[in-house]
TIMAR-368856 format. One record per atom (N, C-alpha, C): atom name; x, y, z. Coordinates in Angstrom, 2 decimals, padded with zeros to 5 digits. Example, Ala and Ser with C-alpha at 12.3 -4.5 7.8 and 13.67 -1.06 7.14 Angstrom:
BEGIN
(pt N; (013.19; -005.69; 007.80))
(pt CA; (012.30; -004.50; 007.80))
(pt C; (013.20; -003.30; 007.80))
(pt N; (012.85; -002.25; 007.08))
(pt CA; (013.67; -001.06; 007.14))
(pt C; (012.90; 000.03; 007.87))
***
This chain:
BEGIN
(pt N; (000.82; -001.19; 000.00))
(pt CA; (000.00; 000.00; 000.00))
(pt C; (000.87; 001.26; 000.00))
(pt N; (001.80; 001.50; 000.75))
(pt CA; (002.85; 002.25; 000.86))
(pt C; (003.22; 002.63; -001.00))
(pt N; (003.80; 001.37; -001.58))
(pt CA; (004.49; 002.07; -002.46))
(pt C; (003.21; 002.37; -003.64))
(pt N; (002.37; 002.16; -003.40))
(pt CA; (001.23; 002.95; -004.25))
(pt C; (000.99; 004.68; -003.85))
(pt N; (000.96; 004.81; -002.67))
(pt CA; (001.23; 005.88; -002.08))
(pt C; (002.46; 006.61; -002.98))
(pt N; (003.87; 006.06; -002.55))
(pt CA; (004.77; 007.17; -003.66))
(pt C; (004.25; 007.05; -004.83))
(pt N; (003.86; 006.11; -005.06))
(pt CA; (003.66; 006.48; -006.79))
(pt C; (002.76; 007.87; -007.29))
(pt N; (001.65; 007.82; -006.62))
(pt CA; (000.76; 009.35; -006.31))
(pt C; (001.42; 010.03; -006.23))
(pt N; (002.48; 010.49; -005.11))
(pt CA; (003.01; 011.60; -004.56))
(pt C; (003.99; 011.61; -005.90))
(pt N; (004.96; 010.82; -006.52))
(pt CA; (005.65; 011.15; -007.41))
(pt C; (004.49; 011.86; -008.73))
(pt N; (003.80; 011.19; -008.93))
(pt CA; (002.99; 011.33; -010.48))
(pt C; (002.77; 013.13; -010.06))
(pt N; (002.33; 013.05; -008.26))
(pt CA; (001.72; 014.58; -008.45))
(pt C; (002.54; 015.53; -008.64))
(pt N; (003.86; 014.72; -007.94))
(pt CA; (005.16; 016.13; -008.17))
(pt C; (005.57; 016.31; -009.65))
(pt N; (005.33; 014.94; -010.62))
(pt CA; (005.97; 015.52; -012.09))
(pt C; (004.83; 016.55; -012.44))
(pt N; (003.32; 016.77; -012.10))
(pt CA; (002.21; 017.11; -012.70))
(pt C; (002.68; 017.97; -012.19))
(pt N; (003.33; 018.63; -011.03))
(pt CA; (003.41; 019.85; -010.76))
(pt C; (004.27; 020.62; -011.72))
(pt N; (005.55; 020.41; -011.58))
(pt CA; (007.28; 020.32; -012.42))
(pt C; (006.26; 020.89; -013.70))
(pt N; (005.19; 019.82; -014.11))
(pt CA; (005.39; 019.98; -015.72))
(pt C; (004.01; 021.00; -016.10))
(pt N; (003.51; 021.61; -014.67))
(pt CA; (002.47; 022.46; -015.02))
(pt C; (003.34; 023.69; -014.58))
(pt N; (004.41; 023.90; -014.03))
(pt CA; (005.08; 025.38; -013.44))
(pt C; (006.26; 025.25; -014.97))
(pt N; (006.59; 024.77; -015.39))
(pt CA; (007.19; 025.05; -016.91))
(pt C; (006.62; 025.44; -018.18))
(pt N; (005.13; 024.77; -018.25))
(pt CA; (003.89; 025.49; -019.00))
(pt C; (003.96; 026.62; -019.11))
(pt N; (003.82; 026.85; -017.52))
(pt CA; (003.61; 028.52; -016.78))
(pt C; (004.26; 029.23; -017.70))
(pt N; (006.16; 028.91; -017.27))
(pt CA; (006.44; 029.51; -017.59))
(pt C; (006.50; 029.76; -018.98))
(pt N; (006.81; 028.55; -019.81))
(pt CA; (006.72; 029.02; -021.28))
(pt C; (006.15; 030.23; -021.70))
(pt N; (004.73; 029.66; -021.04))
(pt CA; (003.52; 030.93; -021.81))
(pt C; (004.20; 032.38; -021.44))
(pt N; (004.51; 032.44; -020.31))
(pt CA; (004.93; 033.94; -019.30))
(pt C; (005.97; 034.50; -020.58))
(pt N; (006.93; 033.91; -020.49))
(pt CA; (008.22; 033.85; -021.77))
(pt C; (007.85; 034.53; -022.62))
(pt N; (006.67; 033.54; -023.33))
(pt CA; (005.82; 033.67; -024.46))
(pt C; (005.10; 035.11; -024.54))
(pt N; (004.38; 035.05; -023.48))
(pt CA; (003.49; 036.85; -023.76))
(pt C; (004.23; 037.45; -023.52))
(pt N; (005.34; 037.42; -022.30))
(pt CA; (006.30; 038.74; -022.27))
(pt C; (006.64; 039.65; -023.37))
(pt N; (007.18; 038.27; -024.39))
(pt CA; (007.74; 038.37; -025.77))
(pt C; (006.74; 039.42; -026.59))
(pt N; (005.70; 038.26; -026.60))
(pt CA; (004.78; 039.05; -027.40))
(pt C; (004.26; 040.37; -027.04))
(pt N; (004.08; 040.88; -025.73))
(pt CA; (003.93; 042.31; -025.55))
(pt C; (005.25; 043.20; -025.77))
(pt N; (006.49; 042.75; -025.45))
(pt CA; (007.45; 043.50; -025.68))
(pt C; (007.31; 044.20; -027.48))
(pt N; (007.10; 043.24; -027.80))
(pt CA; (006.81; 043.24; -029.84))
(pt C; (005.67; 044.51; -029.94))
(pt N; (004.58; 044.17; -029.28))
(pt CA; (003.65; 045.12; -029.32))
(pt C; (004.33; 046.60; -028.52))
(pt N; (004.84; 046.32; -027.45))
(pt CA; (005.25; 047.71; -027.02))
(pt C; (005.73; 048.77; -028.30))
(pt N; (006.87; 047.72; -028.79))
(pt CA; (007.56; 048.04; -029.67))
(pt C; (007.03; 048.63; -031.07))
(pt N; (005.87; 048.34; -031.53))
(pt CA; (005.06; 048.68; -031.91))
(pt C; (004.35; 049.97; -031.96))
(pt N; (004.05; 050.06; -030.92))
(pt CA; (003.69; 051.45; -030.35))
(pt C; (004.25; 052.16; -030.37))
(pt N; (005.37; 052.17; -029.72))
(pt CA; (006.68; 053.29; -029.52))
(pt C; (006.97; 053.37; -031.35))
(pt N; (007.08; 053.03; -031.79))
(pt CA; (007.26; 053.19; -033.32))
(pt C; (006.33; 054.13; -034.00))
(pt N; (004.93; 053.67; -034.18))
(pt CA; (004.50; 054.41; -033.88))
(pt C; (004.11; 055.92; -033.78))
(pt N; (004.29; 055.88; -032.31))
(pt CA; (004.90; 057.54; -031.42))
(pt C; (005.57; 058.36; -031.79))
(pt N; (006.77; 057.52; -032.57))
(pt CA; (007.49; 058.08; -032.85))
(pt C; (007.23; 058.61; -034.36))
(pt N; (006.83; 058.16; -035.44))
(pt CA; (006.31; 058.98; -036.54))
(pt C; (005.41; 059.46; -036.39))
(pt N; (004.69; 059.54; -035.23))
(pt CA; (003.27; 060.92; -035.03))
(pt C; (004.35; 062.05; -034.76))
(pt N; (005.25; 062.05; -033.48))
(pt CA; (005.65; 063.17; -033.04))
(pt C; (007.02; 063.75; -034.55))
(pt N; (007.29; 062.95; -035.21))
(pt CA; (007.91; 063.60; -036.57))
(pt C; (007.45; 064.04; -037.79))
(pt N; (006.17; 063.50; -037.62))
(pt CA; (004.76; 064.22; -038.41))
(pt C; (004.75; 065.70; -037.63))
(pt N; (004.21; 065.15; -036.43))
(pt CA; (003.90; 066.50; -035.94))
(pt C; (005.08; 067.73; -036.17))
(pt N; (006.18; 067.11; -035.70))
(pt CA; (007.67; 068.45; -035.69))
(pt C; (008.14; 068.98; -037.43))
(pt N; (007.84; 068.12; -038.29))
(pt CA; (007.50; 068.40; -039.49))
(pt C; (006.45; 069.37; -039.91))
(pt N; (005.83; 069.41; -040.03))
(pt CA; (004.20; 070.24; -040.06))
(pt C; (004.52; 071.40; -039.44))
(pt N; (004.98; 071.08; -037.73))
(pt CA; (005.23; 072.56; -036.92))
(pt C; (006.80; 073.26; -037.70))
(pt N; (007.61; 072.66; -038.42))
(pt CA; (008.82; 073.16; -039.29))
(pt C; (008.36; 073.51; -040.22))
(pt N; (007.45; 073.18; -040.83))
(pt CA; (007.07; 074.09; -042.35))
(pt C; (006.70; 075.32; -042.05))
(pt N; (005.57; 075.00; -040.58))
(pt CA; (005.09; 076.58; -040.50))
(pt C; (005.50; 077.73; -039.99))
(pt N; (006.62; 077.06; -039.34))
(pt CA; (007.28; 077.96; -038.36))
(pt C; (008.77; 077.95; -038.22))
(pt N; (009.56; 076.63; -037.72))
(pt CA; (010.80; 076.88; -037.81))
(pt C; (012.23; 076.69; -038.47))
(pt N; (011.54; 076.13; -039.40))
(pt CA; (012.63; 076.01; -040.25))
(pt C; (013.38; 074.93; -040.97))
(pt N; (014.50; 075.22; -041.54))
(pt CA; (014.97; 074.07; -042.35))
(pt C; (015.72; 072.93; -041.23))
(pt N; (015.75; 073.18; -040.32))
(pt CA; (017.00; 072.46; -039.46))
(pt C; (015.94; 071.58; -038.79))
(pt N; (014.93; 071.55; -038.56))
(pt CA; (013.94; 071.28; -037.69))
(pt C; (013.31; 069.93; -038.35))
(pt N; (013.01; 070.68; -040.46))
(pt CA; (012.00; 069.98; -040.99))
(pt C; (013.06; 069.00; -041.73))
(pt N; (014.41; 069.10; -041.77))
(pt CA; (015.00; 068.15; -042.02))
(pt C; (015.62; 067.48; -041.13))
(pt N; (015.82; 067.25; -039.54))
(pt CA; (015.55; 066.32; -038.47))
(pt C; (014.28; 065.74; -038.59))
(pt N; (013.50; 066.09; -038.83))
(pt CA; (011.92; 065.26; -038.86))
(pt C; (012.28; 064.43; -040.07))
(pt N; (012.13; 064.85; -041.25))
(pt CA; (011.93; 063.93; -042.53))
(pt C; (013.47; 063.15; -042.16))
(pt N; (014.24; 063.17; -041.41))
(pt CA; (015.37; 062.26; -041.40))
(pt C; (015.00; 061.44; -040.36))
(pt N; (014.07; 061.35; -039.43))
(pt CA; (013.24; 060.72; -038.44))
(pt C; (012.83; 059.94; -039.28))
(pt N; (011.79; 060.85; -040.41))
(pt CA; (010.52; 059.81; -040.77))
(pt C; (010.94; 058.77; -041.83))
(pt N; (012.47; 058.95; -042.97))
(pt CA; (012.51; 058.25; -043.22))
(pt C; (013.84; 057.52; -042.80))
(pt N; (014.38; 057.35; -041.53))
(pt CA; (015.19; 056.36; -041.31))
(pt C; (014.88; 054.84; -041.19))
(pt N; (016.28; 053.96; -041.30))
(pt CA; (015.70; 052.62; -041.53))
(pt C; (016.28; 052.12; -039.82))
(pt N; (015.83; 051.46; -039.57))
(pt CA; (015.71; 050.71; -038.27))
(pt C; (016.92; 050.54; -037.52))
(pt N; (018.05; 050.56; -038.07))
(pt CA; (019.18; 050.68; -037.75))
(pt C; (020.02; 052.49; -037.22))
(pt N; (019.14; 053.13; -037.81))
(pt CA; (019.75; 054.70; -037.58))
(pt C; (018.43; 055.18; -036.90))
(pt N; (018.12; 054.76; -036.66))
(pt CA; (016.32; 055.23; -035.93))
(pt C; (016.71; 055.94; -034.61))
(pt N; (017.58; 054.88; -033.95))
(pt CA; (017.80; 056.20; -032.48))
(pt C; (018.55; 057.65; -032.63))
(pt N; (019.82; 057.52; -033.68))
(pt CA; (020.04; 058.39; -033.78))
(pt C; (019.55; 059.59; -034.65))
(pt N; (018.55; 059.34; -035.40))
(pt CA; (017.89; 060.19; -036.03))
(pt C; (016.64; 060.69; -034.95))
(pt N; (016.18; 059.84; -034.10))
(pt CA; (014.91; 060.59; -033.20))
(pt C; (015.81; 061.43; -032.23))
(pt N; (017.30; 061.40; -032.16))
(pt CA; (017.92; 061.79; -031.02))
(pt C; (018.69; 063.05; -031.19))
(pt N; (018.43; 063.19; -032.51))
(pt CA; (018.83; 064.24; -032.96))
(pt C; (017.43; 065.41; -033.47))
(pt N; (016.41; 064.63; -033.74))
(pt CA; (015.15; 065.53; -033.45))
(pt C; (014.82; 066.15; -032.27))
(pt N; (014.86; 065.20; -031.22))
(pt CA; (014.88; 065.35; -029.84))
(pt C; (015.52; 066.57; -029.59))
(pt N; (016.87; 066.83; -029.75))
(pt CA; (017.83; 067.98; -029.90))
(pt C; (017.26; 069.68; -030.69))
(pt N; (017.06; 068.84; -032.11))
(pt CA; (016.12; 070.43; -032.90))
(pt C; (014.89; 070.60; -031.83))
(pt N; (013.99; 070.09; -031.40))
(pt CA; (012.86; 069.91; -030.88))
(pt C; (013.30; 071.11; -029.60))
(pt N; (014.32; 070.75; -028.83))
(pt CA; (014.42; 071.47; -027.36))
(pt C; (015.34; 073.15; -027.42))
(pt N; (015.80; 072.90; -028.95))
(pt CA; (016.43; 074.06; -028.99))
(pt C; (015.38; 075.17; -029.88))
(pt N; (014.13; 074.65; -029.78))
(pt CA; (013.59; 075.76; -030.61))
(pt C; (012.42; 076.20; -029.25))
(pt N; (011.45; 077.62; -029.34))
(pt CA; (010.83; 077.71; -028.33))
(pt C; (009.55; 077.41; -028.20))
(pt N; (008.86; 076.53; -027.78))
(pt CA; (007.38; 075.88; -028.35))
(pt C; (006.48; 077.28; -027.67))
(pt N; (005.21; 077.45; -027.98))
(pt CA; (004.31; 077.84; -027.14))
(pt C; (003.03; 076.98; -027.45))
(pt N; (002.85; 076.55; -026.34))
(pt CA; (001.68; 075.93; -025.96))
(pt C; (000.24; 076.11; -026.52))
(pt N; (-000.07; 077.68; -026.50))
(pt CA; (-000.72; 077.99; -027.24))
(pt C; (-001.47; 078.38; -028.55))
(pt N; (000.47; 077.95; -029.20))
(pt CA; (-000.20; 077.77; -030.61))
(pt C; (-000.77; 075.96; -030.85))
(pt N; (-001.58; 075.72; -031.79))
(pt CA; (-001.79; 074.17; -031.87))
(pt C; (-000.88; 073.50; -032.38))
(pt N; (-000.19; 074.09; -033.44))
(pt CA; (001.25; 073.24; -033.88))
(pt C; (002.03; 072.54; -032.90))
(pt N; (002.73; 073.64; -032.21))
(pt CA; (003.36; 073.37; -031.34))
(pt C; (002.72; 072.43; -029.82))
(pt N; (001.36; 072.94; -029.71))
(pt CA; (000.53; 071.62; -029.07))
(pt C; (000.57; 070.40; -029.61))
(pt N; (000.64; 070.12; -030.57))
(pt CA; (000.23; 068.55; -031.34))
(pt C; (001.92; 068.53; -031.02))
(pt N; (003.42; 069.21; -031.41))
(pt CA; (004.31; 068.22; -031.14))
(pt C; (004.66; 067.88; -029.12))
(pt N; (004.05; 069.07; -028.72))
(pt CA; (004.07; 068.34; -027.23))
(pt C; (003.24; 067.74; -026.58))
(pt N; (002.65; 067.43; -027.23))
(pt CA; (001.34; 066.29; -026.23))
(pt C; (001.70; 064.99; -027.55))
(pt N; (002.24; 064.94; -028.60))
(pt CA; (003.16; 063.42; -029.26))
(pt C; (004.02; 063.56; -027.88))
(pt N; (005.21; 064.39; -027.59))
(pt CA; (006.16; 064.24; -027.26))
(pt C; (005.86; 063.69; -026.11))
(pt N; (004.75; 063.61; -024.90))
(pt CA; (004.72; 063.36; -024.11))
(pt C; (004.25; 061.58; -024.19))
(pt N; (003.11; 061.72; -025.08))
(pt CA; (002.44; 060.20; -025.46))
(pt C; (004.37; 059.48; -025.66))
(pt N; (004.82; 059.84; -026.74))
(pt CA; (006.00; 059.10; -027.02))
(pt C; (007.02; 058.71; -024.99))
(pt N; (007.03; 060.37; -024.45))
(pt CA; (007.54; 059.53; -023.22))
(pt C; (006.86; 058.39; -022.86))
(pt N; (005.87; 058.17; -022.71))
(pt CA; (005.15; 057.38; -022.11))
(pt C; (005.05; 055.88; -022.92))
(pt N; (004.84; 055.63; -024.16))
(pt CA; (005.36; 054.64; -024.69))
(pt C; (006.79; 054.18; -024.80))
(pt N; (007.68; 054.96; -024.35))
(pt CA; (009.34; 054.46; -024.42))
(pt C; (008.96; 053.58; -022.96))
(pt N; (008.33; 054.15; -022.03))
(pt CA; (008.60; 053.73; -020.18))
(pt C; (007.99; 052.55; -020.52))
(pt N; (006.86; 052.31; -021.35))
(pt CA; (006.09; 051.17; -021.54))
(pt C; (007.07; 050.11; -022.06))
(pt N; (007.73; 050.75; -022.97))
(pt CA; (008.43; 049.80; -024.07))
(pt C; (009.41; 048.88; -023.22))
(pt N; (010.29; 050.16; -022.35))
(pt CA; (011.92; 050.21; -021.32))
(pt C; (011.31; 049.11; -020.54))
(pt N; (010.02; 048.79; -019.82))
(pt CA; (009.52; 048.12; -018.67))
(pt C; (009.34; 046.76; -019.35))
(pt N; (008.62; 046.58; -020.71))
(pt CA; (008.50; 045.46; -020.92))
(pt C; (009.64; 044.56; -021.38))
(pt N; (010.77; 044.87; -022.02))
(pt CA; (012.04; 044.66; -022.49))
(pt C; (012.51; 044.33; -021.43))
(pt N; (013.01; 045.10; -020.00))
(pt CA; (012.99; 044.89; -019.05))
(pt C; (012.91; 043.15; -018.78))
(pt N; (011.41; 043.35; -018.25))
(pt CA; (010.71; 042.12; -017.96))
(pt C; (011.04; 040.58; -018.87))
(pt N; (010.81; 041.03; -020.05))
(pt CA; (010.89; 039.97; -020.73))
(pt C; (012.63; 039.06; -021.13))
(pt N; (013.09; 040.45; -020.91))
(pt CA; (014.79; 039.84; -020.65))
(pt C; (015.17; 038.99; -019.59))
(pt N; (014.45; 039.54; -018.52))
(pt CA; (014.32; 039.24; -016.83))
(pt C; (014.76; 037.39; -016.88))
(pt N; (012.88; 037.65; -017.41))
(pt CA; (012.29; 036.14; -017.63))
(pt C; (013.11; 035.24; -018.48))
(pt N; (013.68; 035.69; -019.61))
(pt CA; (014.28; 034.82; -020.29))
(pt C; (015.55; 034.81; -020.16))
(pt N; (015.97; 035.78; -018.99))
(pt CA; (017.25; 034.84; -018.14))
(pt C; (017.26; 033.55; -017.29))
(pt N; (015.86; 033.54; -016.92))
(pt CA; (015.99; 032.65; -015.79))
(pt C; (016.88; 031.20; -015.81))
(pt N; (017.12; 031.09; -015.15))
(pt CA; (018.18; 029.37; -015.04))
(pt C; (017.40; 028.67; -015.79))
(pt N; (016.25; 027.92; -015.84))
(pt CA; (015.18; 027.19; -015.69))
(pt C; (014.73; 027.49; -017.26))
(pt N; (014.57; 028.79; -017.84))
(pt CA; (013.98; 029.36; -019.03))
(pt C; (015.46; 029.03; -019.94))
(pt N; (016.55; 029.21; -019.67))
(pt CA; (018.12; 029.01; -020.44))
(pt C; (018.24; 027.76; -020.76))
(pt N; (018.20; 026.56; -019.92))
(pt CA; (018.28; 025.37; -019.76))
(pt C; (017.57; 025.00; -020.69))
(pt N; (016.64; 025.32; -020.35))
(pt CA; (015.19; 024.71; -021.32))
(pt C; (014.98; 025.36; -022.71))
(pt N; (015.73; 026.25; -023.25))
(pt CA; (015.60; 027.31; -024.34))
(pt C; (013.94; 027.47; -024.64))
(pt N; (013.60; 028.15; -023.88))
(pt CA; (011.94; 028.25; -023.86))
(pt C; (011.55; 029.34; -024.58))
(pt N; (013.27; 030.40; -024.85))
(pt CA; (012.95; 031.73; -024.89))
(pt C; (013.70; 031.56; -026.81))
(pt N; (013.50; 030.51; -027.40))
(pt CA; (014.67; 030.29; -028.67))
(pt C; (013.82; 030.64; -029.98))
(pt N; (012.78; 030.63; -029.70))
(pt CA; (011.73; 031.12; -030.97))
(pt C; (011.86; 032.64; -031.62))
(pt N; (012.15; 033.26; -029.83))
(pt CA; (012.04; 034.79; -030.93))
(pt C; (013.42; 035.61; -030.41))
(pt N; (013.51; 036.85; -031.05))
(pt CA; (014.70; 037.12; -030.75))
(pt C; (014.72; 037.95; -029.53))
(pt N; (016.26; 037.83; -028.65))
(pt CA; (016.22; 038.91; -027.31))
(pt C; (015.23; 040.50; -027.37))
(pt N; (014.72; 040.73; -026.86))
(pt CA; (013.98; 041.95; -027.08))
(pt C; (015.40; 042.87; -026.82))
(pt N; (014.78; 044.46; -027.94))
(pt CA; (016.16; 045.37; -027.79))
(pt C; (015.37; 046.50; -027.18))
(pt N; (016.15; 047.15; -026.53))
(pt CA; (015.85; 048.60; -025.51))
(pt C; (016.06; 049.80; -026.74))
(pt N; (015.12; 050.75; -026.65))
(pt CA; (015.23; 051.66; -027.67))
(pt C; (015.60; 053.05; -027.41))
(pt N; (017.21; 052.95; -027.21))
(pt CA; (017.46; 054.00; -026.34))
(pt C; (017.20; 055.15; -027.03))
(pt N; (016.80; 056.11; -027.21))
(pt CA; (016.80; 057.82; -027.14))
(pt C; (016.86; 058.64; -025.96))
(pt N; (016.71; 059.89; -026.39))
(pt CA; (016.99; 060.66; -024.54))
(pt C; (015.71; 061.16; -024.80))
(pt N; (015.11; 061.26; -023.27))
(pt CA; (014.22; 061.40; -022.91))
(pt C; (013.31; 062.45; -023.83))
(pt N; (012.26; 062.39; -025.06))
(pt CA; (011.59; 063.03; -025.66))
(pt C; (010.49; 064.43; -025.11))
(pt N; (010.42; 064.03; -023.48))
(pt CA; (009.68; 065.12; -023.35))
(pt C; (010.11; 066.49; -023.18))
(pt N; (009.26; 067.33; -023.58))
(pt CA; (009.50; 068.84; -024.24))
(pt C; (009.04; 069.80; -023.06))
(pt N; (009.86; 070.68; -022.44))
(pt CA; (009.69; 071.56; -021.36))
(pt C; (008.73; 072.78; -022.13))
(pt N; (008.15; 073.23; -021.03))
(pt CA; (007.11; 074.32; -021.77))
(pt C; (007.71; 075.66; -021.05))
(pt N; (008.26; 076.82; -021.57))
(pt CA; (008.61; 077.90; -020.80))
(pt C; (007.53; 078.38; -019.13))
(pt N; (008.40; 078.99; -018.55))
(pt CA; (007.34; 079.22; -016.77))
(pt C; (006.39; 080.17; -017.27))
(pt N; (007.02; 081.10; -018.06))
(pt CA; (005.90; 082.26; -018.20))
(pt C; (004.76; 081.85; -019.19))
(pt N; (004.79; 081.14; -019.76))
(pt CA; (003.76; 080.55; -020.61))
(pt C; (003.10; 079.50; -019.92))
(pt N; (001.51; 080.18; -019.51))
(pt CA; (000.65; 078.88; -019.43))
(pt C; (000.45; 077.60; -020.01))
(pt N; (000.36; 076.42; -019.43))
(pt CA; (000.38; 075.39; -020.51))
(pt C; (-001.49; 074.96; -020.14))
(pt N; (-001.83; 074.53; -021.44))
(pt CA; (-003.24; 074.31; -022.36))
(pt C; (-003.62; 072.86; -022.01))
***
């Protein structure tokens, strides 16, 4: 009777083992897949707010501005940070006011875009986390898709002068 007993207790411990590796797969798995979607987004963000700094350069500031944008909008995936990072740059050296709408539409992108990078930074994060684990390496759980990449730029959001109310 006894060794019917281990046999249970073993069967339940592999059922366990082989339902907490499931787990994790899937975890792996969506991490992945939201990181992709983050990534997504932030992409995105990022050709609204070079639409937008484009549009606000035709009407207002100039050649230096509207050719950081169109060098935004058409970079290829490989020069992408340094072309938003250099918009980023025209963007802070020119003086927005709030109250015109141009310049509204590129700071309320610029802010949406902060906010999809933190999204992006957190899930990359996470999903790297996870697919370090001992357990996730061993097992190559994480071999289907590729390491998620961090999309560095400097921080996109746009200061609004003190004396100018912001809208």
């Amino acid at each position: 009777m006894s060794g019917m007993w281990w046999g249970v207790v073993a069967a339940l411990a592999v059922g366990l083992v082989a339902a907490y590796l499931v787990w994790t797969a899937g975890r792996v798995d969506r991490l992945h897949g939201r990181a992709e979607l983050a990534a997504r987004a932030l992409d995105a963000h990022l050709l609204r707010r070079a639409a937008a700094a484009a549009v606000l350069a035709e009407r207002r500031y100039g050649v230096e501005l509207y050719a950081a944008a169109r060098i935004a909008l058409d970079a290829q995936p490989d020069e992408r940070e340094a072309a938003e990072n250099d918009l980023t740059r025209q963007l802070r050296a020119v003086e927005l006011d709030p109250a015109d709408p141009d310049c509204e539409a590129v700071i309320g992108a610029s802010r949406r875009l902060a906010l999809a990078r933190q999204v992006h930074t957190d899930l990359v994060r996470d999903a790297r986390a996870a697919r370090g684990r001992p357990v996730v390496r061993l097992l190559r759980m994480g071999r289907r898709r590729p390491w998620p990449r961090y999309f560095d730029i400097d921080d996109p959001t746009l200061t609004v002068p003190a004396d100018v109310p912001a809208g």
